[in-house]
N, C-alpha and C positions, 0 to 999 in steps of 0.2 A: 208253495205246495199246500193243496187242500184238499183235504179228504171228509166227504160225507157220508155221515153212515144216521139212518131215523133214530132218534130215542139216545143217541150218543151226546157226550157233554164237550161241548167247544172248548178245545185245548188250543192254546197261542202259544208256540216254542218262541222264545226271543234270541234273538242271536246276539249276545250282548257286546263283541270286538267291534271294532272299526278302524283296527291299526293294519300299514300295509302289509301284505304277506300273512294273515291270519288264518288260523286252523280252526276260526268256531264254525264257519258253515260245512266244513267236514265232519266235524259234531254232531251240529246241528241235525244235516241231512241221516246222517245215522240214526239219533234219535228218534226223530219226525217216522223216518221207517217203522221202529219198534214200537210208536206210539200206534199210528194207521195199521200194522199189524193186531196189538192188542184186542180192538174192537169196541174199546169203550169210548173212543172218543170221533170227534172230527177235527182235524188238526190244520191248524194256520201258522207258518211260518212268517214272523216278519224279522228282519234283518237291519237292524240299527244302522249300517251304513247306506242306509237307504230312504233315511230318515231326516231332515231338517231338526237337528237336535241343538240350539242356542244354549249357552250357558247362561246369559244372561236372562234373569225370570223375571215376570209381570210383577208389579210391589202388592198385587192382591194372591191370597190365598189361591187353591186350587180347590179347598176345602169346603172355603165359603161363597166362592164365585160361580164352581156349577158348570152351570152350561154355558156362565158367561165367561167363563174363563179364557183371556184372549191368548189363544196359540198360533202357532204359525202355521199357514196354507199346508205344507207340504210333513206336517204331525200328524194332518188329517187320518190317513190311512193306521196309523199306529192309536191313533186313539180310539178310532170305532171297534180298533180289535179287541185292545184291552176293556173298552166297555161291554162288549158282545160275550168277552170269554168267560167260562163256569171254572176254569184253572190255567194256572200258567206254567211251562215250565224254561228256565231262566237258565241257557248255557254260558258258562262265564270263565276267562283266563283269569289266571292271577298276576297284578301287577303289582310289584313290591310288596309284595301281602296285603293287596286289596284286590276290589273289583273294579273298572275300568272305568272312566269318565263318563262315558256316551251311557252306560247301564245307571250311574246317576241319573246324569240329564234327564232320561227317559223315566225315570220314576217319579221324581220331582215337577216335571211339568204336568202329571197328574196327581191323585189321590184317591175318592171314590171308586173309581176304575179299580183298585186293587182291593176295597173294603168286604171283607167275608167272603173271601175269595182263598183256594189252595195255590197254594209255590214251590213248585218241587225243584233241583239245583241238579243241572249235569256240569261239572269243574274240570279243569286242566289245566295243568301245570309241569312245574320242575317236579321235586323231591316229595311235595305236599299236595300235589295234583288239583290244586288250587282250591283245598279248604280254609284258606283264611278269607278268601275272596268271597265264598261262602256266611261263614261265618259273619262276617259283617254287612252279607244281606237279607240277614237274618233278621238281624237287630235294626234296622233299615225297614224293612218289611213289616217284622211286631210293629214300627211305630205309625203304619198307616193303616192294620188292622185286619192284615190278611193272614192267612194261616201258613206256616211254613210246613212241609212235609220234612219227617225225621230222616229217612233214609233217600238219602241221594247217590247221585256216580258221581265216581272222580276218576283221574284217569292221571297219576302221578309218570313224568319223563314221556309225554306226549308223543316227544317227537323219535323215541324208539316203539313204541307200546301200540302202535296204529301200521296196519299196511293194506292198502288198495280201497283206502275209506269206511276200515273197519278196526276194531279193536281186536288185538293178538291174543287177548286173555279171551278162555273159551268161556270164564263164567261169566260174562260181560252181559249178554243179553238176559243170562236170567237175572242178575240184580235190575236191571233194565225194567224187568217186569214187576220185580217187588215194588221199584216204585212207583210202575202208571196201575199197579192195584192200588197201593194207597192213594195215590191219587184220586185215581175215579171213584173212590169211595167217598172222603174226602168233598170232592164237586158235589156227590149225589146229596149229600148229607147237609153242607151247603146252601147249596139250591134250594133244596127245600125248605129249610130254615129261612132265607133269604124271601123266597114267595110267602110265606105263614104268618111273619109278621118284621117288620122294617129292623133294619140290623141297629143298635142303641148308640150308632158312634157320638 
């Protein structure tokens, strides 16, 4: 899904699952709607199971290799997104009280890609609606120098709390909004900073 709008800041939802039977792109798609609804952004969906994701990494940097950083053919599409994008926002289950393999992979075969850049978290889960999975992409994130946005969604016991690809709680969308405000503030702020002069990482 991509939506253009002039003057708008390139938002990438990641779909961070790739386990069988998964509910992120039911998320996901939700999201992406209230994102393209907002108006601040143009929005690009990309879907981790659709991604050539190796665990095994190049023995160089991503940091210091650049452009030469040798990835695989079929990363291609995941990497021009995240280079293209002014924010991301990063929907993710919780597994065991983390985030899920494929959401590493995908972080780790970049770097720069996420440098001075916003990250805002849509989670689901059990009991904790997957703020731990959160939490420790947090701390994942700060360490590549991207900004994380305070206020996210969660969406605790998923699999009663959703029907016909929507959330049953009516405040849903308005937190929804609180955070592609801070978001798009966030990008604009960014950006600008980002063009003015070269970010000191």
């Amino acid at each position: 899904m991509e939506n253009t709008k002039s003057g708008a800041h390139r938002l990438v939802v990641v779909v961070g699952s790739v386990r069988e039977g998964r509910f992120g792109p039911v998320v996901s798609s939700w999201v992406a709607e209230r994102a393209a609804e907002h108006g601040g952004f143009e929005v690009e969906v990309v879907d981790l199971a659709e991604v050539e994701l190796p665990l095994a990494l190049p023995s160089s940097s991503p940091k210091f290799a650049g452009d030469d950083y040798p990835r695989p053919a079929g990363m291609a599409r995941l990497t021009e997104a995240l280079e293209g994008a002014d924010a991301f926002l990063i929907v993710t289950p919780e597994y065991n009280h983390s985030y899920p393999a494929s959401l590493k992979a995908a972080i780790d075969w970049h770097f720069t890609q996420w440098t001075a850049k916003p990250v805002a978290f849509v989670s689901y889960g059990g009991a904790a609606g997957g703020r731990h999975a959160v939490l420790h992409l947090e701390n994942v994130l700060t360490e590549l120098h991207a900004v994380t946005i305070r206020d996210g969604l969660a969406f605790p016991n998923y699999f009663t709390a959703w029907e016909d690809g929507r959330p049953t709680d009516p405040n849903a969308a308005g937190y929804a909004k609180v955070l592609l405000d801070q978001l798009s503030w966030w990008a604009g702020a960014l950006k600008n900073a980002r063009a003015a002069a070269p970010y000191p990482a």
